[in-house]
C-alpha positions as CSV (number, residue, x, y, z in Angstrom):
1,X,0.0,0.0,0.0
2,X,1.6,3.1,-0.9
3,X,0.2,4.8,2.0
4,X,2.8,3.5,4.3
5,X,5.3,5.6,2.2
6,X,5.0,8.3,4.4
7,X,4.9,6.8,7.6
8,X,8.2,4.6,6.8
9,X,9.8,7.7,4.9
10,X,8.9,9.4,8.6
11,X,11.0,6.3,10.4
12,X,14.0,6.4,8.2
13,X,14.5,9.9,8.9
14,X,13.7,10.0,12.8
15,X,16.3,7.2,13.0
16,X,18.7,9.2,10.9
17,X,17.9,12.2,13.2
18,X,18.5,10.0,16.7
19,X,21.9,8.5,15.5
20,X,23.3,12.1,14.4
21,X,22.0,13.7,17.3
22,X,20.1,16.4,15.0
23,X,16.9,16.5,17.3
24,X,18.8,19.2,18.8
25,X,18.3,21.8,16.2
26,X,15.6,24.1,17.7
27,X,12.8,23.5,15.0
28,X,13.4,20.3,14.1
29,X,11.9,18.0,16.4
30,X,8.2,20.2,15.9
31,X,8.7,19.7,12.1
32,X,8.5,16.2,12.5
33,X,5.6,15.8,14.7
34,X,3.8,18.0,12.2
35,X,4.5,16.1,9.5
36,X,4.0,12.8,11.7
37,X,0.9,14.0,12.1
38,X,0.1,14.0,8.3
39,X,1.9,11.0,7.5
40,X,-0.2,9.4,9.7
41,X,-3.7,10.9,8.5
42,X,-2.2,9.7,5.0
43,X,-1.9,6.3,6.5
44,X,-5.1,6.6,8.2
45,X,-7.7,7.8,5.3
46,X,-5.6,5.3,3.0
47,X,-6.3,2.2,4.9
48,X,-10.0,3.5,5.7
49,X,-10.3,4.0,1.9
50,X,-8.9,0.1,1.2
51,X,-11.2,-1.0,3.8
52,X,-14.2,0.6,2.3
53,X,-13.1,-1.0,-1.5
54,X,-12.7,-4.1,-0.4
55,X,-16.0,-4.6,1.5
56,X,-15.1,-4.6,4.6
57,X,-16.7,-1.4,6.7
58,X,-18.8,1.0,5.0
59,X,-18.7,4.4,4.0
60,X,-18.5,6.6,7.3
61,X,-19.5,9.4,5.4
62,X,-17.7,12.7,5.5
63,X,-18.2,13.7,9.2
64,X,-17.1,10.3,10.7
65,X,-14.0,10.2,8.7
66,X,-12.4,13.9,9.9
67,X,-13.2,12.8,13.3
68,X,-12.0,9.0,12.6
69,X,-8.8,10.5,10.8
70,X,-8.5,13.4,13.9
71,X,-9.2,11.1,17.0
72,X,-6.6,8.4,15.5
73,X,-3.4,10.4,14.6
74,X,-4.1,11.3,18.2
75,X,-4.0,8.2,19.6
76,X,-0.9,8.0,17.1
77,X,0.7,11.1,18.6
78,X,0.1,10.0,22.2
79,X,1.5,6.3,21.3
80,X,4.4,7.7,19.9
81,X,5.3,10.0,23.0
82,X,5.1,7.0,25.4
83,X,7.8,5.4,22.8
84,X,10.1,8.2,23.6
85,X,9.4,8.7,27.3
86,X,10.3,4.4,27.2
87,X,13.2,5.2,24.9
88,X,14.8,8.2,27.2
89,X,14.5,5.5,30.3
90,X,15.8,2.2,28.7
91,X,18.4,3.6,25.8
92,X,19.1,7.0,27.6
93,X,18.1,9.3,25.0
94,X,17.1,12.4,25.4
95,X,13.7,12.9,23.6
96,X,12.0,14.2,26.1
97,X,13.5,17.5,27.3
98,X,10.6,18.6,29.5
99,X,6.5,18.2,30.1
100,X,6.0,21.5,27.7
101,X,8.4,19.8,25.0
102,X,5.7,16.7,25.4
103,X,2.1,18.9,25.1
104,X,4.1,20.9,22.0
105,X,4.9,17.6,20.1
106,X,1.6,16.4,20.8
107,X,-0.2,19.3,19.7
108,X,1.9,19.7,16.8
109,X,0.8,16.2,15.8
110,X,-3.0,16.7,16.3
111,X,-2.6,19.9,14.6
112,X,-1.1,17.9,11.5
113,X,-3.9,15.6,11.6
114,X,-6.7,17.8,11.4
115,X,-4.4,19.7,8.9
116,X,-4.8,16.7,6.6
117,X,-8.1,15.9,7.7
118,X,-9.7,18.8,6.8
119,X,-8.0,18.9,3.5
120,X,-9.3,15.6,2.9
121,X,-12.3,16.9,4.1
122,X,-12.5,19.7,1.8
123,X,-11.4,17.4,-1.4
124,X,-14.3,15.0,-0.1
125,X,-16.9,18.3,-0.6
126,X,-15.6,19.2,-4.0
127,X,-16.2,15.7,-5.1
128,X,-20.0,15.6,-3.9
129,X,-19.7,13.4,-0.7
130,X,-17.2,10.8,-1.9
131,X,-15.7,8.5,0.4
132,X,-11.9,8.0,1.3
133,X,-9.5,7.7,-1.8
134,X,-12.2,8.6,-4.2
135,X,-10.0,10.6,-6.1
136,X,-8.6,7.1,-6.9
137,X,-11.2,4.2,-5.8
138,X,-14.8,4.0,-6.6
139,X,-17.2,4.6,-3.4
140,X,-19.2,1.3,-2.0
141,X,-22.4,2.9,-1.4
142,X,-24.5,4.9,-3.8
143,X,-25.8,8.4,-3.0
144,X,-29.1,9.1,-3.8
């Protein structure tokens, strides 16, 4: 699925940031969670949109997939600081600086979810209540 591509583009470069140390560099570290944040609502409204062309959950309709795409990078963003707080105590990093470093990267990455979520939610609109990936799958259920 290529909507992994971002997430695993996201991996290769946080490990290349860890093993050089670059997380240092002031506006670095709230670039990524941004962009984690998208990669994730790419991830996100891609599977959601394989799941609905193959049959296998219906259409959520527009509404239920910005708060679907919203509520899960979240749980994404929230996953991913309890990774670095482990990280910081078993490896020794240094991650986590301080409790307002933590709320910024996790509002940076619910601010790139619903970023991409309403974008998706706005390209959904344009395309007269199509579900996710409609710019390249067909939706399940008609619209009357």
């Amino acid at each position: 699925m290529k909507y992994i591509l971002p997430l695993a583009i996201l991996m290769v470069l946080h490990t290349l940031f860890v093993t050089l140390d670059a997380y240092s560099i002031t506006h670095l570290d709230s670039a990524m969670h941004f962009t984690g944040g998208i990669a994730l609502g790419i991830f996100i409204w891609g599977l959601l949109g394989h799941a609905i062309r193959k049959g296998w959950c219906p259409d959520p309709g527009n509404v239920i997939l910005f708060l679907l795409i919203v509520s899960l990078v979240t749980t994404g963003a929230v996953c991913w600081e309890i990774y670095e707080w482990l990280s910081d105590r078993y490896l020794g990093t240094r991650l986590q600086v301080s409790l307002g470093d933590t709320l910024k990267d996790l509002v940076l990455g619910l601010t790139g979810g619903v970023v991409y979520a309403y974008m998706v939610l706005l390209a959904n609109v344009r395309k007269s209540g199509s579900v996710p990936g409609e710019l390249e799958h067909r939706p399940v259920r008609s619209r009357s």
